[in-house]
Every structure is written in structure tokens, then in C-alpha cells.
C-alpha positions in Angstrom: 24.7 131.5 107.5 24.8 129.1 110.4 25.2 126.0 108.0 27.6 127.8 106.3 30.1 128.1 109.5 29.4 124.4 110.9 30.6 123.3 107.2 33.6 125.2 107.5 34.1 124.4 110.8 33.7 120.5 110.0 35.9 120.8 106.7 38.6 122.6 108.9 38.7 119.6 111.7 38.9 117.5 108.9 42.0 118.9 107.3 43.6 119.2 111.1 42.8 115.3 111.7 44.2 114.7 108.0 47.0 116.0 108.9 47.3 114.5 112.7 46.8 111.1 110.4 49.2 111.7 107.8 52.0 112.4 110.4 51.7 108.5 112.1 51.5 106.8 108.4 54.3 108.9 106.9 56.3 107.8 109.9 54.9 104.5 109.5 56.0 105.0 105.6 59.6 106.1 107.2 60.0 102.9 109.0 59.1 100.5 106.7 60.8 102.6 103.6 64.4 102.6 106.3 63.5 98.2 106.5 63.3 97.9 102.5 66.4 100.0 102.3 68.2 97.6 104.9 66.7 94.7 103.0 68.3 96.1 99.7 71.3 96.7 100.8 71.8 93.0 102.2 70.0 91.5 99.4 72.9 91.0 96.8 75.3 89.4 99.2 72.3 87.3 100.6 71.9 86.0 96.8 75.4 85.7 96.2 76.3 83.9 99.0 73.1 81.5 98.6 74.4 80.4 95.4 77.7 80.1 96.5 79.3 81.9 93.3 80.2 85.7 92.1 79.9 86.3 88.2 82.3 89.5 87.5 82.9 91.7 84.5 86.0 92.5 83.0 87.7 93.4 79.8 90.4 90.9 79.0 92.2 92.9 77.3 93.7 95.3 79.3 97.3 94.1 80.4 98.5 93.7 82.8 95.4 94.1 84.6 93.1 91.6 82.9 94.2 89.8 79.7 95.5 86.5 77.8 99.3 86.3 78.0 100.0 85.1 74.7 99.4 81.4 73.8 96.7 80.6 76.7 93.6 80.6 77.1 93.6 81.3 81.3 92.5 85.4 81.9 94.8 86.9 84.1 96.5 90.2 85.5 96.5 92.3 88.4 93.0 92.9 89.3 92.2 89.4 88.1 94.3 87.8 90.9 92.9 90.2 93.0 89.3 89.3 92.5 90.4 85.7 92.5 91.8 86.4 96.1 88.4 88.1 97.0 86.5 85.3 95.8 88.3 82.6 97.4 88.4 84.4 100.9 84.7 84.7 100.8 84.5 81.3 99.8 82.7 81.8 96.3 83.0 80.4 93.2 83.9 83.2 90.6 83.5 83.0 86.9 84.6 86.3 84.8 82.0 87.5 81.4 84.3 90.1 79.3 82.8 93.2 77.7 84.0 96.2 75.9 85.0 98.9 78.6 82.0 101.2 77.5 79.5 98.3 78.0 80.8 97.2 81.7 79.1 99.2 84.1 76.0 98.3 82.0 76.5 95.0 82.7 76.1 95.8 86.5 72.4 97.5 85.7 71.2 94.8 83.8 72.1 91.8 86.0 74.5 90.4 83.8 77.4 90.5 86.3 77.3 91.2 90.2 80.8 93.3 89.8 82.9 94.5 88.1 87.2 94.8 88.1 88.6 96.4 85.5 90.8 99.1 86.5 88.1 101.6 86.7 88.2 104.8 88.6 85.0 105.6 91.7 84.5 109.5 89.7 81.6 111.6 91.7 79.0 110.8 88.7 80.1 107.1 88.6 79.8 106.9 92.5 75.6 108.5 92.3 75.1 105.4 90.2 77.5 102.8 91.7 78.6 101.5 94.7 82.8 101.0 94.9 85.2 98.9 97.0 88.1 100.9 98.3 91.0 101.0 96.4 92.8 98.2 95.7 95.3 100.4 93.1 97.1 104.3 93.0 98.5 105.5 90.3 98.0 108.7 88.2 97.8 109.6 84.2 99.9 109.8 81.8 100.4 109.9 77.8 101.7 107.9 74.8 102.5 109.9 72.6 104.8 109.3 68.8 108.8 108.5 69.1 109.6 110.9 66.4 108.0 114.8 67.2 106.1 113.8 70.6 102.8 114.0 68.5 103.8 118.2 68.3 102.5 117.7 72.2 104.3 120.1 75.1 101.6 121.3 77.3 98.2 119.5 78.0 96.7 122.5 76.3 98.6 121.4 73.1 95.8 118.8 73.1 93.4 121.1 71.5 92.6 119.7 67.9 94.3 116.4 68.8 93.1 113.0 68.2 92.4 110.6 71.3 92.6 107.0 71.5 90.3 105.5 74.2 87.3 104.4 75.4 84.2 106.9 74.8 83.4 106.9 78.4 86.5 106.7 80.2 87.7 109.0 82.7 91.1 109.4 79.9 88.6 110.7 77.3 87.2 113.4 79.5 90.3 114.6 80.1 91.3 114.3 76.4 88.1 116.2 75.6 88.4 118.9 78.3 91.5 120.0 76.7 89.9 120.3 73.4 90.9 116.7 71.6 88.5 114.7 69.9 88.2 111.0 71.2 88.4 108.4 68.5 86.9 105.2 70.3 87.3 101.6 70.1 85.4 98.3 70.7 87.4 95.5 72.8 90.6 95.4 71.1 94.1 95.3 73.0 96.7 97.4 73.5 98.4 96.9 70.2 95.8 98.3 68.1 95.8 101.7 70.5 99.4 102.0 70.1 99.9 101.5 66.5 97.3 103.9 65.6 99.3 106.5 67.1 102.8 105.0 65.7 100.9 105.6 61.6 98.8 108.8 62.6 95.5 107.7 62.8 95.3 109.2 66.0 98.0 111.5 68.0 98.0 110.4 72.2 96.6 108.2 74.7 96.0 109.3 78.0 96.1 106.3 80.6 97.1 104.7 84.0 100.9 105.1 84.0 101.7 101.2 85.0 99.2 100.1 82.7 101.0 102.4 79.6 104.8 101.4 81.0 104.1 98.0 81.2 102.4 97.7 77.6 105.0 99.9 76.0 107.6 97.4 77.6 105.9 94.4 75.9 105.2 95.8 72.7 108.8 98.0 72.1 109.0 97.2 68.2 106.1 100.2 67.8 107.3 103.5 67.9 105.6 105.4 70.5 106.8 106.5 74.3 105.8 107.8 77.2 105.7 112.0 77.1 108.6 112.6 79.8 107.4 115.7 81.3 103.4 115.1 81.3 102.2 112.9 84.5 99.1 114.3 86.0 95.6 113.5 87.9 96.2 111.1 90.8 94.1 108.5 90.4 92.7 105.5 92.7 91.2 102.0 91.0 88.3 99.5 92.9 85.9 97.6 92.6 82.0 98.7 91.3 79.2 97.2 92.5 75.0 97.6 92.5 74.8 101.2 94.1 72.1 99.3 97.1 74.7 96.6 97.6 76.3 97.9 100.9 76.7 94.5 102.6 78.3 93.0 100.0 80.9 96.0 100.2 81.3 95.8 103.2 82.6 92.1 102.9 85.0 93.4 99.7 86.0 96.2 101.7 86.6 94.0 104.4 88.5 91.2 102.3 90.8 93.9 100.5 92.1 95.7 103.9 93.1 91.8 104.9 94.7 91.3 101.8 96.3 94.8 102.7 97.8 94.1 106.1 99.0 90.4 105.0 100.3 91.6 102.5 99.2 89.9 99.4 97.6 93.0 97.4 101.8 94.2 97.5 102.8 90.7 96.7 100.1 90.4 93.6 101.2 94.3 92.6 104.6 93.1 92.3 104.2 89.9 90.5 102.4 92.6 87.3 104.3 95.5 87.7 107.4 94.7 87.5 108.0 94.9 91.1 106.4 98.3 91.8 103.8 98.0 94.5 100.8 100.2 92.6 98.7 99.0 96.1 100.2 102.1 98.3 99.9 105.6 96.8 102.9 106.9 94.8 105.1 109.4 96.1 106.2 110.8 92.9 104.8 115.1 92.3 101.4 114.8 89.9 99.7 117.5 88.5 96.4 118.2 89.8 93.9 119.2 87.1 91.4 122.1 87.7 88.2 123.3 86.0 87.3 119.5 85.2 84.5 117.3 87.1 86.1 114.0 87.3 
């Protein structure tokens, strides 16, 4: 009986002195897991800035925002400039890989690029995997749709049934989807082939930014598609993504961008794209909000 208590009585002191233990290493864990995290966060503008050069995804095909102008062989466009801006402030040597839309953030995860520019929209799910600049855009959505009968489209909740043009993962497609259209995607073609498959049928809208849409309908007016007139809706912001741990080296875009804000040049590279609209400062124009959809 006697050895019975003293062994519960020793196992008991030992779980109590376990526990006193565990309390001073899981601090100790705390402290050193805090330094890693700090480490992290500095380590991809450490290793940028080391080797003196940013490598950055984009499509090169979107215009005006990153693309060929026809007969050269130099990529450029509104959030091409930008990024050659950013670069040169932060005194790094850039070079741009191009990917399909659906494949750039990939290219952040697997190393391939250290950023990405590409007109892409900081969603909730895209910001628990990414880390994004503020924005360096505003603008909100809106459709293409056919000349002759609108594509039969009134309402967004004529979109039921519909066929979408864009790219599988885009923020567009999710809107497309929500409102019951079916998304017909696309590898890294350019605008053209987007447009014309609406123009012959193959597919019935595309929901996108609205300078991006105006300015491509403008360059390609010979196929016969238009802007819906009484659909603009979802206000929508465009930066830069980065590795989600990479807070330093936001912090040096973020800081870089708000410069290029108060000097002026983001308004000055806007205009130069857009036709002389300044797409840096947020629209003032009335955009539906949309509701029931987690974008």
C-alpha cells in the first residue's frame, strides 16, 4: 500500500515538473519560432538585393497592361512601366518570364519568379496564400458582350446557361460561374482571340477590368462586340503578389509605389495607357456591389 502511494506521489511530481519544464521550452520554442519568422520575412529581399536583380511574372498579353505593341519585340504596358519604375528605384536589375494567367501565381510557389504584375486582384483566398503590394490600379468589372442582340444579356442573372471567356482561375470566371455561366478557358493567347470568339458564338461574354476591355475594344474595332452599357459592377483594386513570408520586401514595394504616388508618376504612367484616364485613384463613377459571392 505504502509503495503504492510513494509511486503515485513520485509519478504526480513528475507530471507537475513536466509541466513547470515544458512552460520555459515552449517559450523558449516561442522566441526562437518569432526570430525564424522575422528571418523569413527579411529573407527574400535579403536575396534579392544580394544579387542585385528581381525576376517578375507576367502575361504579355494582356494590353494595355503587359503586351507587345505590334511589330516589337520590347514588353510593355501599364503595370510593366510600373514595375520597371519599382525596379529602378530600388536599384535592381529586372527581367520579366511570361506565363499563362492560370500558371502565374504558381510561378511564385515554385521559385520561378520573386513577383508577380499582372493586373491581378489581392481576393481573401489569394491574400491566405500571397503576400500583395497596395494598389497600384482601381477600376471595377465590366462585360463584352455581341454588337447585334447583346449576347440575349440584360441582367447579370441572364448569365445563367451562358458561355464565359476567361481564365479558369480568375476573379471574372467566379463571377461568371456564380451567376450560373460556364467558363470556357484559354491558354496565353491575346485579346483578339477572346473577342472573336464572342463576335462567331463560340462563347457569349467576357467579364473584365473596364480599362483593360475599353482600351482593347478601341484597338481591335473591326470585331463586332461592345461593352454592355448598363452592366459595370464589383469595384476592384490591382497590386503586386509576392511570397506570402516576404514582408520586407513589401514593405520596400509598398514603400516605392506611395513615392511614385505623391510624385506623381503612377498618374503620369496611367495616363500614357489609358488614354489619359488616371486608373491609379479610385473611380467615382456608381458600381454595383455584388452579394452572396466570396471574392
Amino acid at each position: 500500500m505504502r509503495k503504492g502511494l510513494l509511486f503515485i506521489l513520485i509519478l504526480t511530481l513528475s507530471v507537475i515538473l513536466a509541466a513547470c519544464g515544458s512552460s520555459g521550452d515552449e517559450n523558449s520554442e516561442s522566441s526562437e519560432d518569432n526570430s525564424s519568422s522575422q528571418e523569413a520575412s527579411g529573407e527574400k529581399w535579403s536575396e534579392i538585393k544580394e544579387d542585385g536583380k528581381i525576376v517578375v511574372g507576367t502575361a504579355g498579353t494582356l494590353f494595355p497592361a503587359s503586351y507587345y505593341p505590334e511589330g516589337s519585340d520590347k514588353l510593355t504596358g501599364y503595370d510593366i512601366e510600373i514595375m520597371r519604375e519599382v525596379a529602378k528605384r530600388l536599384d535592381l536589375e529586372l527581367s520579366f518570364k511570361e506565363y499563362g494567367v492560370d500558371a502565374l501565381l504558381s510561378s511564385i510557389n515554385s521559385g520561378r519568379v520573386d513577383m508577380v504584375i499582372n493586373d491581378f486582384q489581392p481576393t481573401e483566398d489569394r491574400k491566405e496564400k500571397f503576400a500583395f503590394s497596395e494598389p497600384y490600379k482601381y477600376s471595377y468589372s465590366t462585360m463584352v458582350v455581341r454588337e447585334s442582340d447583346l449576347s440575349g444579356i440584360e441582367t447579370l442573372e441572364d448569365l445563367e446557361g451562358k458561355v464565359h471567356g476567361g481564365g479558369a482561375t480568375t476573379v471574372y470566371s467566379q463571377i461568371a460561374e456564380h451567376f450560373g455561366a460556364e467558363t470556357k478557358s484559354y491558354g496565353n493567347v491575346a485579346n483578339d482571340v477572346y473577342l472573336r470568339d464572342v463576335a462567331n458564338g463560340r462563347t457569349d461574354f467576357i467579364i473584365n477590368d473596364y480599362y483593360l476591355q475599353t482600351l482593347a475594344l478601341k484597338a481591335l474595332p473591326e470585331i463586332e462586340v461592345q461593352l454592355h452599357p448598363d452592366l459595370q459592377f464589383h469595384p476592384t483594386t490591382s497590386a503586386i503578389v509576392m511570397p506570402k513570408d516576404a514582408q520586407t520586401l513589401k514593405e520596400k514595394v509598398d514603400a516605392t509605389l506611395q513615392e511614385m504616388r505623391e510624385d506623381g508618376m503612377l498618374t503620369e504612367i496611367s495616363k500614357e495607357f489609358f488614354g489619359g484616364k488616371d486608373a491609379s485613384k479610385k473611380p467615382e463613377k456608381d458600381v454595383r456591389e455584388l452579394e452572396g459571392i466570396d471574392l
